[in-house]
Each structure stands twice: as C-alpha cells, then as structure tokens.
N, C-alpha and C positions, 0 to 999 in steps of 0.2 A: 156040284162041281164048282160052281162059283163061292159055293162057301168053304169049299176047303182051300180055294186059292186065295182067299182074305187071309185063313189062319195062318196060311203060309207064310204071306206077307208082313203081316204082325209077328211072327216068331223072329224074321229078319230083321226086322226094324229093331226089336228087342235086344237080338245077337250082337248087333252092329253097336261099339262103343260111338258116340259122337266127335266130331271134331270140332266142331266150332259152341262157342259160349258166348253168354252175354256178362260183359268186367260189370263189376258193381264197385263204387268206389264211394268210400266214407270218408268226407271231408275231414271230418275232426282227426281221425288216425293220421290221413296224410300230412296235417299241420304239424301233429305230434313230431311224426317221424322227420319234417323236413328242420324244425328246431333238434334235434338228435341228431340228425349230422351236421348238423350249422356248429355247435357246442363239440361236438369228436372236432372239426376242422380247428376251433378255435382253440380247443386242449392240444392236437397236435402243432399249432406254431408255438404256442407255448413250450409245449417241449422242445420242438427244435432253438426257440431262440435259448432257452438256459443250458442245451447241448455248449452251442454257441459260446454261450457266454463264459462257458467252465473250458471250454478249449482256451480261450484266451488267458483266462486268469492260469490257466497250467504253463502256458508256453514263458520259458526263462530269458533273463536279461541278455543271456549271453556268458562273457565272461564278466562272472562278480568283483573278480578280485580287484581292478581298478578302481571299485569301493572301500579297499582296504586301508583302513589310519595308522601310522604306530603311531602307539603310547608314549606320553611326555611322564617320564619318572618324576614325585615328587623328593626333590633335591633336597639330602639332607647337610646337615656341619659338619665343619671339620675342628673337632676337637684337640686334635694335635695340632691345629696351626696354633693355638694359643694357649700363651703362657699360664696365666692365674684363674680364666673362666673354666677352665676343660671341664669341672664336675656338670656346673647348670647347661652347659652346649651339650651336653654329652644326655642330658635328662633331659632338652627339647628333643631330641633325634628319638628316644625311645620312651618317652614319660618318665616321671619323678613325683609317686600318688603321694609320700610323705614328707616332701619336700627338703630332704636330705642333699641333695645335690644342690638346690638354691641356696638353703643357711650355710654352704661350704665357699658360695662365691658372696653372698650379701654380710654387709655390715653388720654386726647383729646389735638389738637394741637393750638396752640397760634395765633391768627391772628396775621400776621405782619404787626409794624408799617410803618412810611411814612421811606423809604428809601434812600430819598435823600440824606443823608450823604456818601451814597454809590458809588461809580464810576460806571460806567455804565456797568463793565466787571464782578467786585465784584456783583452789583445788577440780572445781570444776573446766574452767579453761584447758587446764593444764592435762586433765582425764581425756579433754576431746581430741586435743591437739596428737597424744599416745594413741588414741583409737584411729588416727588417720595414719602412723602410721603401721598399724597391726593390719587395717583392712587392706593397705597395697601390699602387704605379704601377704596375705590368705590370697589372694584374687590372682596375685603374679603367681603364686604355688600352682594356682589350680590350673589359670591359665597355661604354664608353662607344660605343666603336664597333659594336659588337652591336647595341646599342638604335636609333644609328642606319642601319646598315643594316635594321633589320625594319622600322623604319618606311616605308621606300621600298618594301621588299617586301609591307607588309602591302595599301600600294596596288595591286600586281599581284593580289594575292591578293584581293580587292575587286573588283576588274572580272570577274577569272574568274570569281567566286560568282554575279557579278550577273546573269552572260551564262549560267550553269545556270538561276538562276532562272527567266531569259527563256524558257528551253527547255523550262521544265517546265510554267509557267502559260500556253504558249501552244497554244491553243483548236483548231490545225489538226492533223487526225486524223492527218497523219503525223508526229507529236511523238507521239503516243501509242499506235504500234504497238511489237511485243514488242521488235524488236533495237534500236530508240529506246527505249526503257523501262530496257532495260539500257543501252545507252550511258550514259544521266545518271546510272544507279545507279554504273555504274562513275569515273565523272567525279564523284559526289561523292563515291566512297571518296576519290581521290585527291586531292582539296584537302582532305580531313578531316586526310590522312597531311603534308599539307604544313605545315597549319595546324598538328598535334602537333609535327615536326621542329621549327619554328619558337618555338612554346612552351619546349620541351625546351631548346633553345638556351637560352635567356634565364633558364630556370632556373638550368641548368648556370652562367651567368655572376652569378647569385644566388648562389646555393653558393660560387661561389669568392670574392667579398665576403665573406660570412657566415664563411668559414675564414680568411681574412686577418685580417680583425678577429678572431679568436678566439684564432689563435697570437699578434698584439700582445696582446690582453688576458690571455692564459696565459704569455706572458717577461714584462711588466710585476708581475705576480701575483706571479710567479718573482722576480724582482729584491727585491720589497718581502719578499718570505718570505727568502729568502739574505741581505738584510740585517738581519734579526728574530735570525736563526740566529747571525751573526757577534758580536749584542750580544751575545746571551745567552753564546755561546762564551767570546771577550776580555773583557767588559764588564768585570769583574772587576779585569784585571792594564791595563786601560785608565787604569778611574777610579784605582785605585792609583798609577800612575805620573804622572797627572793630579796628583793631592793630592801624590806627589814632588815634582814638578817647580814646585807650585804653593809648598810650603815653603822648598825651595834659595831661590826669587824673592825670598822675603818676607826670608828670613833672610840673604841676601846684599846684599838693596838696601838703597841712602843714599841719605837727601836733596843732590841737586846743590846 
C-alpha cells in the first residue's frame, strides 16, 4: 500500500508541468544586447534629425518672384543718325570679320613706292613708322568686330539667363527637387564660364589697342630722342658750315 502511494505520487509530480524557475543570466550577452540598443536609439535620432533636416531644406521662400531682375539690354548704334560713319557703326552693332565696313570709313593708306633712293637707315625708319600704322588697322578691324559680335552674343546669353531664372523662381516642387537643384547649379556655372570667355575676349582686344598705341607713342618718343641726339652730335660742324656757306653768299654776291 504504501508503495503504491509513492508511485502515485511520482506519476503526479511528473504530470504536473512546473511553475516557477531559476533566471540564469549571462553577463557578456546582456552587455551585448544593452550596446544593441544603445546604437538602434542612437541610429534612430539620427534619422530623425536628417527627417528634420530635409523637411527644412523642402519648405519654400514663399513668393520667389520678388527675386526677379529684368535685364538691362546691351545698347546698340544708331547708324542712321550719322552722315559719313554709317558702314563701320553699322559693323560695331553686328561685326565686320573682313574689315569691309572699317576701309569704307577710314582713310586708306598709300602703298609705298620702290625706296631705293633711301639709305638703308632712312628706309628702315620709314618701314616702321608704315607698320604703326598697318598694326592700328589690323587691331581696330579686329577689335571692331569683336565688339560687334558680343553684342549679338550677349542677346543669346540673355534669354539663357532668363530662362535659369525662370527655372529657379518657379514655385512647382519639381523645380526644386535635388537633381533639379543641381541641374541649375550646374547651368549656372556654365553661362558664368561663358560670360568670363566673353569678357576675356574683349579685354584681350583692349590690350592690343592699349599696345598699339603704345609702340606708336614709344617710335614717335624714339624719333624725337634720335633727333635731339643728331643735334647735339652734328650741331656743331652744321651751324659751322651754315656760317660758311653763309659768308662765301655775302662775300661773293652783287648787286644785279
């Protein structure tokens, strides 16, 4: 009897699932895990602050258009106001590449003939003084025509600006998404770099003005120095032979 009530007892203890337990807790996993959500908490403010921060950079000025400039035209001649220039004013406004409109208003210069009666020092003076002024007609040709083509140009370059502009202060959000953002950026580097080439041109045809004039005014310089130098050299056996020649006169001449 007594042994069948033990096996009893054992079947039920057996039967019966338990309820209570003993936690077993592994230091190194819990360090794990509390670095794992330390790094999720810190990856989620991160995202929230770049949420953040792209709410801000979407939200718009407003109204743009009180950013709008209009364009100052580049002002060209008037060819009809004047009498005898109208070909070259007419060839600044739109270019003049072969210089056809300039030789219609400038003096034109003489071929020179054979030189041999010239010394060879005379014949050089005289070759440089002709090449000062053959180089201010090549320079003003070119120049002239420079000016008028940027003017034509500067009108393309005007509508392109205007039609960025349009792009930039216009209000509809797909003008203002990132690879639209760069688009304009990069469309206004390139009419910045158009606008500088452009510039640079016209300098460059500034400078060669400014050096034309400068060599005539450095051989003219030169001329009046060279002949300073020859007084001073001769001046001497000049006036001498001057006061010679002037005594034979007196001393040989009669009254007719």
């Amino acid at each position: 009897m007594v042994r069948n009530i033990a096996a009893l007892m054992l079947i039920v203890l057996i039967a019966v699932p338990a309820h209570a337990q003993f936690a077993v807790i592994d230091n190194a996993n819990l360090a794990q895990a509390i670095l794992i959500v330390q790094r999720t908490q810190r990856h989620l403010e991160e995202l929230r602050a770049q949420y953040l921060t792209i709410q801000r950079m979407a939200r718009a000025l407003g109204n743009m258009d009180r950013y709008r400039t209009p364009s100052i035209a580049l002002t060209g001649h008037n060819p009809g106001q004047w009498l005898y220039g109208t070909p070259w004013i007419a060839g600044l406004n739109g270019g003049d590449p072969m210089g056809t409109a300039y030789w219609a208003t400038a003096l034109p210069l003489e071929r020179p003939g054979p030189a041999s009666r010239l010394t060879g020092a005379a014949r050089r003076a005289f070759e440089r003084q002709y090449g000062n002024v053959e180089i201010a007609d090549t320079v003003a040709i070119m120049g002239g025509h420079q000016v008028g083509i940027t003017r034509t140009y500067a009108d393309q370059l005007q509508r392109a600006v205007q039609a960025l502009e349009t792009d930039v202060l216009n209000p509809a959000a797909s003008y203002h998404e990132m690879t639209a953002v760069l688009d304009k950026i990069a469309a206004g580097e390139l009419l910045g770099r158009r606008q500088d080439m452009t510039a640079n041109q016209l300098l460059s045809h500034t400078l060669e003005q400014l050096l034309a004039r400068s060599k005539r005014l450095r051989d003219n310089e030169a001329a009046a120095v060279n002949m300073q130098l020859v007084t001073w050299r001769d001046g001497d056996v000049a006036n001498q032979a001057f006061r010679n020649g002037m005594g034979d006169a007196l001393r040989t001449w009669r009254q007719p």
